[in-house]
C-alpha positions in Angstrom: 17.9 18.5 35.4 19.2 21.1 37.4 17.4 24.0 38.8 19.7 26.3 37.5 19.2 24.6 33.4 15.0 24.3 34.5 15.2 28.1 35.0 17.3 28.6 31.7 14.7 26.3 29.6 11.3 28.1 31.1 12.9 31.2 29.7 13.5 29.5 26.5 10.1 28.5 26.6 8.4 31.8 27.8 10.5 33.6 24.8 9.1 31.1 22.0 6.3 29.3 23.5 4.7 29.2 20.1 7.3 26.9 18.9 6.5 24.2 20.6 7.2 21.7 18.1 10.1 19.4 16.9 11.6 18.7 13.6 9.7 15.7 13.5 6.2 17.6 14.1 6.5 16.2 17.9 5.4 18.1 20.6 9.2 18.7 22.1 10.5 16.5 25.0 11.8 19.9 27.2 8.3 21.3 26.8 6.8 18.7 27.7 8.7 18.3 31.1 8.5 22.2 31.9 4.8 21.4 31.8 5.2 18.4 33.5 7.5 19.9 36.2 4.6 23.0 36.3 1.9 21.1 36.5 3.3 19.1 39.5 4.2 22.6 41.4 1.1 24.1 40.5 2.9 26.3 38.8 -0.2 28.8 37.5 2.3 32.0 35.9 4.3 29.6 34.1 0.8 27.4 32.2 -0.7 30.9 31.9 1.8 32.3 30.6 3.3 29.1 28.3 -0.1 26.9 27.9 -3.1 28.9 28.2 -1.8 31.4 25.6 -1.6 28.3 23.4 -3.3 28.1 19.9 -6.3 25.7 20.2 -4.6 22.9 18.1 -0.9 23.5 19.7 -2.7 22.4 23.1 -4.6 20.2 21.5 -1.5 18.2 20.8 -0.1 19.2 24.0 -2.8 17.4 25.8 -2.6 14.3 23.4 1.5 14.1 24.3 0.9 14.5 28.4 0.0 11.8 30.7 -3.5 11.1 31.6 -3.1 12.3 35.2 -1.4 15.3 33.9 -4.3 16.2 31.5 -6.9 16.3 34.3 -4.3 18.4 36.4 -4.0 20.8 33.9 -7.7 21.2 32.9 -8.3 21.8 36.7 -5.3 24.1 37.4 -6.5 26.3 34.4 -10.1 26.5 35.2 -11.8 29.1 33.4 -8.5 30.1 31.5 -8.6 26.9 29.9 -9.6 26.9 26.2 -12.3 24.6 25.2 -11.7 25.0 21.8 -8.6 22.3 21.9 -11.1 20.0 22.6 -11.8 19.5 19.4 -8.6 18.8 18.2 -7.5 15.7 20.3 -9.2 12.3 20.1 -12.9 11.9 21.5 -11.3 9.1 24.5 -9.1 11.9 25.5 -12.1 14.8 25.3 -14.6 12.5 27.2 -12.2 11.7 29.7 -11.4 16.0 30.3 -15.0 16.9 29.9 -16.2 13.9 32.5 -13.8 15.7 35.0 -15.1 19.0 34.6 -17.9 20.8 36.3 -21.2 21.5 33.9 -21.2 25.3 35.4 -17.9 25.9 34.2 -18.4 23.5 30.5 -21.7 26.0 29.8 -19.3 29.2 30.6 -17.0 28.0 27.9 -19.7 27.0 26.1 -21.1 30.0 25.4 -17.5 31.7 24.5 -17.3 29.4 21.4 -18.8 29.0 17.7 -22.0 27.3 17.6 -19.7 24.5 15.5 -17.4 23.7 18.0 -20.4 24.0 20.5 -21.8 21.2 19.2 -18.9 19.3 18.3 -18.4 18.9 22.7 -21.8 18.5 23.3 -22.7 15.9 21.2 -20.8 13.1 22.6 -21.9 14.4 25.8 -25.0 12.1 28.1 -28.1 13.4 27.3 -28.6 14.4 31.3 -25.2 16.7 31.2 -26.5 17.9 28.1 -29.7 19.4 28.9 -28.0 20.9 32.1 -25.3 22.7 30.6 -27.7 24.2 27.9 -29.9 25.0 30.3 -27.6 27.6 31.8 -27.1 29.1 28.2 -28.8 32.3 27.1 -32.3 31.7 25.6 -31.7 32.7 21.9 -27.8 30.3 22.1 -29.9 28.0 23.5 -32.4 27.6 20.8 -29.0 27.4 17.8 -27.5 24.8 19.6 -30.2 22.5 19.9 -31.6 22.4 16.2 -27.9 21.6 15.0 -28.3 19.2 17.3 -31.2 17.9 16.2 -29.9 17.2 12.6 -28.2 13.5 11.7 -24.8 13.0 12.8 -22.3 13.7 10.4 -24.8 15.7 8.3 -23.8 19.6 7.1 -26.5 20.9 9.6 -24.3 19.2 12.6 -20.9 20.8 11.2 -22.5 24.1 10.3 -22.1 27.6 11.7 -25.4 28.9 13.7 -23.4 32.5 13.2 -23.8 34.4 10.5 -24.7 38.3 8.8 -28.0 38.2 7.1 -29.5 41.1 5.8 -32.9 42.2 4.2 -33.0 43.3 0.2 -34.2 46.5 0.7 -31.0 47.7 2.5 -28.6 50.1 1.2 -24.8 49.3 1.1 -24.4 52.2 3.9 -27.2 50.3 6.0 -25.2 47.1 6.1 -21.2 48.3 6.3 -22.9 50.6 9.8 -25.0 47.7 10.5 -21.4 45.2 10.7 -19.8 47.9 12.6 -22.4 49.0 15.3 -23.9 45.1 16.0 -21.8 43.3 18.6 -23.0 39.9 17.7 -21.6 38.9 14.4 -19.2 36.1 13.7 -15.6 36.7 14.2 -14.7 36.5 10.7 -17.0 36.0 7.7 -16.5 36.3 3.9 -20.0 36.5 2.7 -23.1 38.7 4.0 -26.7 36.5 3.4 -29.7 38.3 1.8 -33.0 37.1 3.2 -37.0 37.8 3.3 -39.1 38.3 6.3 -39.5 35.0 6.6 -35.5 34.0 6.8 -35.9 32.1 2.9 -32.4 32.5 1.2 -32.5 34.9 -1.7 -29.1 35.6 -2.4 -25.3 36.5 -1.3 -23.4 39.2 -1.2 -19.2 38.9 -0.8 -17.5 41.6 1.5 -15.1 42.9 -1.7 -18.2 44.1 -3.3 -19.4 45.9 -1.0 -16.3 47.5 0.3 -16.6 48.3 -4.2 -19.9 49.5 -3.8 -21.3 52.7 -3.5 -23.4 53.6 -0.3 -26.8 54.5 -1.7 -27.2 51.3 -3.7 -29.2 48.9 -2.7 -28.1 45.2 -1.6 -31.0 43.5 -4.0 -29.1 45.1 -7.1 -25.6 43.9 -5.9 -26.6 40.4 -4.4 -26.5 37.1 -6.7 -27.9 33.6 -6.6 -26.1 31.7 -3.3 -23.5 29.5 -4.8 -25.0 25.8 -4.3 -27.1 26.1 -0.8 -26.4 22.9 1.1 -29.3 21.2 2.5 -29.0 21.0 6.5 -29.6 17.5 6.2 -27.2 16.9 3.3 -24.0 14.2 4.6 -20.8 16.3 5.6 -18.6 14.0 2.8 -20.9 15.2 0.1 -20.6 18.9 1.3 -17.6 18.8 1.1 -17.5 17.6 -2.3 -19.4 20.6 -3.3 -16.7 22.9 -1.8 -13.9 21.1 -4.1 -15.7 20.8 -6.7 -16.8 24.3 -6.8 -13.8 26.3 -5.1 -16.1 27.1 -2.2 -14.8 28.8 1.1 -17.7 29.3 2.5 -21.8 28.4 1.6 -25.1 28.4 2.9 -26.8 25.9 4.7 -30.5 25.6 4.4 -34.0 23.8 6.0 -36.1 21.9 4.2 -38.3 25.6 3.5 -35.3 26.7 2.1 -34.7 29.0 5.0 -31.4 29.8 6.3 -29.9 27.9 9.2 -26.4 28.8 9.3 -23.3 28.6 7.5 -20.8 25.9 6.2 -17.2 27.5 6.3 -13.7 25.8 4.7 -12.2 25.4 7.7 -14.7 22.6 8.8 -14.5 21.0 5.1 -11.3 20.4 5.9 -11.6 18.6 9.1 -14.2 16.4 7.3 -12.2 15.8 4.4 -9.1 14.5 6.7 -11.8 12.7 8.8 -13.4 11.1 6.0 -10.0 9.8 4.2 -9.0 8.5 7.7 -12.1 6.5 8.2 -12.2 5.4 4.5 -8.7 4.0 5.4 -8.9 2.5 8.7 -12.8 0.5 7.1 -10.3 -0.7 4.4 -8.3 -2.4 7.1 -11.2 -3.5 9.1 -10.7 -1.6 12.1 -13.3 0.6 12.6 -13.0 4.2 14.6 -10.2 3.7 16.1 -8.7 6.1 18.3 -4.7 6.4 19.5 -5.7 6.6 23.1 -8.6 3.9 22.9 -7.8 0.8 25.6 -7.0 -2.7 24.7 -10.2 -3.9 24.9 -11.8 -1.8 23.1 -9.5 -1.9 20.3 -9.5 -5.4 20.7 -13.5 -5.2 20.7 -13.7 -3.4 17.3 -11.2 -5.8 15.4 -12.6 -9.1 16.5 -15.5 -9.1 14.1 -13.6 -8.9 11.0 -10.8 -11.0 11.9 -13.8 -13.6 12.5 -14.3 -12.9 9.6 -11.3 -13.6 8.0 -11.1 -16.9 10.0 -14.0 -18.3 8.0 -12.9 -17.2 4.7 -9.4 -18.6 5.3 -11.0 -21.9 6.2 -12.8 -21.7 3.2 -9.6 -21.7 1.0 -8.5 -24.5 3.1 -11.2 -26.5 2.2 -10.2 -25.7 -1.2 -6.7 -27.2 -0.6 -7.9 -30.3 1.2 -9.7 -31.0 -2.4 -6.3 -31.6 -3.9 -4.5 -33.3 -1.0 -3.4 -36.3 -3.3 -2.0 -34.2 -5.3 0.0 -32.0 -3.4 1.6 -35.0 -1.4 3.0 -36.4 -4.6 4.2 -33.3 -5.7 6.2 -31.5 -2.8 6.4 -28.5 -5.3 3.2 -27.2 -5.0 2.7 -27.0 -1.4 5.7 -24.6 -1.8 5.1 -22.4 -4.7 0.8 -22.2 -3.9 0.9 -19.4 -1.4 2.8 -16.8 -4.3 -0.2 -17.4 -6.2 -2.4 -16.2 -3.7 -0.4 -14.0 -2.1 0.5 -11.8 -5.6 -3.3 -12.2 -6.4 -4.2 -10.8 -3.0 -1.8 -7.7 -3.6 -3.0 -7.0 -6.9 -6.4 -7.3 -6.0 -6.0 -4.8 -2.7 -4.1 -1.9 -5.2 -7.5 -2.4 -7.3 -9.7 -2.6 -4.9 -7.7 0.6 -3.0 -8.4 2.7 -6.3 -12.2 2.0 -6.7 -13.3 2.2 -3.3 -11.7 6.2 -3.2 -13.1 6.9 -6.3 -16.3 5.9 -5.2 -16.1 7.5 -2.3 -15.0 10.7 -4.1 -18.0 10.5 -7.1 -15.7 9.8 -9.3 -16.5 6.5 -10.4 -20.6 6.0 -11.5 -22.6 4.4 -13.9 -21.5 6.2 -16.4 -17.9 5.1 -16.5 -18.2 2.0 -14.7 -17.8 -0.4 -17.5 -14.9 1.6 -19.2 -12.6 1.3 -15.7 -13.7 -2.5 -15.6 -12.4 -3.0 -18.9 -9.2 -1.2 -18.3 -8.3 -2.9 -14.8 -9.1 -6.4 -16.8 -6.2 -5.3 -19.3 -4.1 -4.4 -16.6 -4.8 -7.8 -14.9 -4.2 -9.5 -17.9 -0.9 -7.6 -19.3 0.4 -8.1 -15.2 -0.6 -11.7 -14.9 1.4 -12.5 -18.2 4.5 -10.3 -16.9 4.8 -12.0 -13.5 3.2 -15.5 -15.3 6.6 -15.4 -17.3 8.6 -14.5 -14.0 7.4 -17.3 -12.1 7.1 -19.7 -14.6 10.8 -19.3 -15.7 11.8 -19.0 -11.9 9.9 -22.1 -11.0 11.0 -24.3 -13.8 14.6 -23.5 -13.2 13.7 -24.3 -9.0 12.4 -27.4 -9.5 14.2 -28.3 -12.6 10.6 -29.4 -14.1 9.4 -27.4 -17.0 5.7 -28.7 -16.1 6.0 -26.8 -12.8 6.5 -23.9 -14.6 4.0 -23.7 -16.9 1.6 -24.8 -14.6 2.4 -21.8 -12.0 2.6 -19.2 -15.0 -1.2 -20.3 -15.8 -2.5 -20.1 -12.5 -0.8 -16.9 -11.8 -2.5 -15.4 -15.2 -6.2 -16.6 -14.1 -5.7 -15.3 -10.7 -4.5 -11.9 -11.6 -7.8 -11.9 -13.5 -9.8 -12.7 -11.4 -8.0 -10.2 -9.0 -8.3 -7.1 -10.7 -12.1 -8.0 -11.6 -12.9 -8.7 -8.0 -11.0 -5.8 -6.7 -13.4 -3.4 -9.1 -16.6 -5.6 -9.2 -17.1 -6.4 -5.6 -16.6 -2.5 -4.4 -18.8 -1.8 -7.5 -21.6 -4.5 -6.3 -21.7 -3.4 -2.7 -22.0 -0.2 -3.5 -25.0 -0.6 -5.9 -27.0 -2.9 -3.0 -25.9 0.0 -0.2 -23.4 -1.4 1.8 -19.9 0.6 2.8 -17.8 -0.6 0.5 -14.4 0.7 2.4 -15.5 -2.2 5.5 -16.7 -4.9 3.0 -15.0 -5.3 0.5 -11.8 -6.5 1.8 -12.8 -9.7 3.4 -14.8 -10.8 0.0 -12.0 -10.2 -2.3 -8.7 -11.8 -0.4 -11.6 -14.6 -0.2 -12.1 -14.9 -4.4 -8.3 -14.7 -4.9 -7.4 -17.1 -2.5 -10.0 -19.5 -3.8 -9.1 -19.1 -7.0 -5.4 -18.9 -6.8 -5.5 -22.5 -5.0 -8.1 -24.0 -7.6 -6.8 -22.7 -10.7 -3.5 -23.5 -9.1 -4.0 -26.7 -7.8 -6.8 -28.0 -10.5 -4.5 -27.1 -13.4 -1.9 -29.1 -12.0 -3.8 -32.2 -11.0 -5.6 -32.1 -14.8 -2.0 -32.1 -16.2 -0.6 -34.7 -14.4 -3.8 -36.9 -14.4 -3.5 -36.6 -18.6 0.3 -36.7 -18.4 
């Protein structure tokens, strides 16, 4: 590129830096290499100016697209003007490796410009040693917020919660709280809902901002306030939080102690980080590869797959074994060495588009108890009314092949038991594991290809060896 078309695409870029995007959502390539090219110059106007300005999950993706070397460059040529925020928008290899590189002095001065919720989001992958250091050279009262979130269970709502919030006693008038929000320096950014509380910080109710701005001055907050919308207990899992939010149209709620005392605030933004989060690892357990991250290494992807395919190893050798039972037969008939594996492999299918279902409607509450029974019944009539359609297919397909009515028949049988079987293991086995406590998004995959293998190759192979033994 010439120096004359690099100065003509900086200006591009400096004009509309906040479309850094391609059609394809892509961060785009000439972007990239006018950072590139920046970065290598030490370039400071142009990243100020084109990079530092960037929203939180624009450079976010930015530092996700860059080369590792790049990345630290960056970080370092930015200092202080680099936001911390995007830190929580890029994979947790890619903000260890930044946050490794950088000074604790100048993590606990970003630190303390950020919400307590992407606070802790930073600092909790963070050594326990760097940890205490950087909040150590936080203000006292910061100090104290960020440690009890931290104290709560990963993944729980008092991790993902906001420390910052507008609380307010009873007794105060409407014209008390709109001069309190406007004289008090440390409030939240934004907010949606003011917090009543007692002396003793216990939750008695909520106020939204539209009634007060509806409200006139003299009245008192205790005779506009109402019962807080579902309080979620600190301690509460993030997934089912944010099942309260859908269920409930929430954007924002309160997040409580144990004494019912208010600890901070659960906002929609977060709940939909979870949400994506939790699909994604619902997903990626269904395919046994654990938490995965794009910019993980070799080994350690390698390190988190191993296991399961282990796994998998065994089970397979368990529907060998199955085969090996019915040797004799398969080497006088040639016919069902080749059709076997379409038994298996439409059992395995059907199971997996079962199985897919119930585990996300576990995971969303919407399979219990209560309707358990009714959803296995209907999966057994879609197994059955599938294993007679593609039972017929086969069958027809196979006799014509092989010129052997017998072949036929035989295949459309075993196809029928095994899609059975199928779509009861693929709602049973989620159902089971969930009842006795285990995940069923890791589990369940391995047990099920194992029951419709099995059972494609027995009923398969077992019909046909009965037939011909009578015959």
């Amino acid at each position: 590129m010439t120096n004359i078309e690099e100065d003509r695409v900086r200006h591009h870029v400096d004009e509309t830096h906040e479309d850094i995007y391609a059609e394809d959502g892509s961060v785009r390539s000439d972007f990239l290499a006018m950072v590139g090219a920046a970065i290598a110059d030490r370039d400071l106007l142009f990243l100020r100016q084109n990079v530092a300005s960037l929203h939180e999950s624009e450079l976010g993706d930015l530092l996700e697209s860059i080369l590792p070397d790049q990345r630290l460059a960056l970080v370092r040529l930015l200092g202080n003007e680099f936001d911390l925020t995007a830190l929580t928008e890029v994979d947790e290899a890619i903000r260890l490796e930044i946050v490794d590189q950088m000074p604790n002095e100048q993590i606990a001065a970003a630190i303390g410009e950020l919400d307590s919720d992407d606070a802790v989001y930073i600092l909790e992958d963070l050594d326990q040693e760097d940890r205490e250091e950087i909040l150590a050279q936080l203000p006292f009262t910061e100090r104290v917020r960020l440690r009890r979130a931290l104290d709560y269970p990963e993944s729980s709502a008092g991790r993902r919660m906001q420390t910052e919030f507008v609380a307010v006693p009873p007794f105060w008038t409407v014209g008390q709280t709109i001069d309190y929000m406007r004289e008090e320096e440390d409030l939240p950014d934004s907010f949606t809902q003011i917090f009543v509380i007692d002396p003793t910080f216990k939750l008695l109710g909520v106020v939204d901002l539209d009634r007060i701005l509806r409200t006139k001055r003299q009245v008192k907050i205790e005779a506009v306030m109402r019962e807080t919308n579902y309080p979620i207990p600190a301690d509460m899992d993030q997934e089912e939080a944010a099942q309260l939010f859908e269920q409930y149209d929430l954007i924002s709620a309160a997040v409580v102690d144990d004494n019912g005392r208010l600890v901070g605030v659960l906002t929609i933004d977060d709940v939909v980080d979870v949400i994506q989060e939790e699909a994604e690892e619902d997903i990626m357990r269904l395919g046994g590869v654990g938490d995965e991250e794009l910019s993980d290494t070799v080994i350690d992807i390698s390190r988190s797959r191993v296991p399961w395919l282990l796994v998998n190893l065994l089970t397979a050798i368990l529907a060998a074994s199955v085969i090996a039972l019915f040797d004799a037969t398969i080497q006088q008939i040639v016919a069902l060495a080749v059709l076997m594996p379409i038994v298996a492999g439409m059992g395995g299918n059907a199971a997996s588009q079962t199985m897919t279902v119930t585990v996300r409607a576990l995971a969303t509450r919407n399979l219990d108890i209560h309707n358990a029974w009714r959803v296995v019944r209907r999966e057994a009539g879609v197994g059955l009314l599938n294993g007679l359609i593609f039972g017929i297919l086969i069958g027809i397909a196979a006799g014509l092949w092989f010129r052997d009515p017998n072949i036929g028949g035989l295949i459309a049988s075993a196809m029928l038991i095994n899609m059975m079987a199928a779509a009861l293991a693929g709602i049973m086995i989620p159902l089971l594991l969930d009842k006795i406590g285990a995940d069923p998004a890791v589990s369940s995959a391995v047990f099920v290809t194992t029951v419709t293998d099995v059972t494609g190759f027995f009923s398969f192979l077992g019909l046909a060896t009965w037939w011909f033994a009578i015959g």
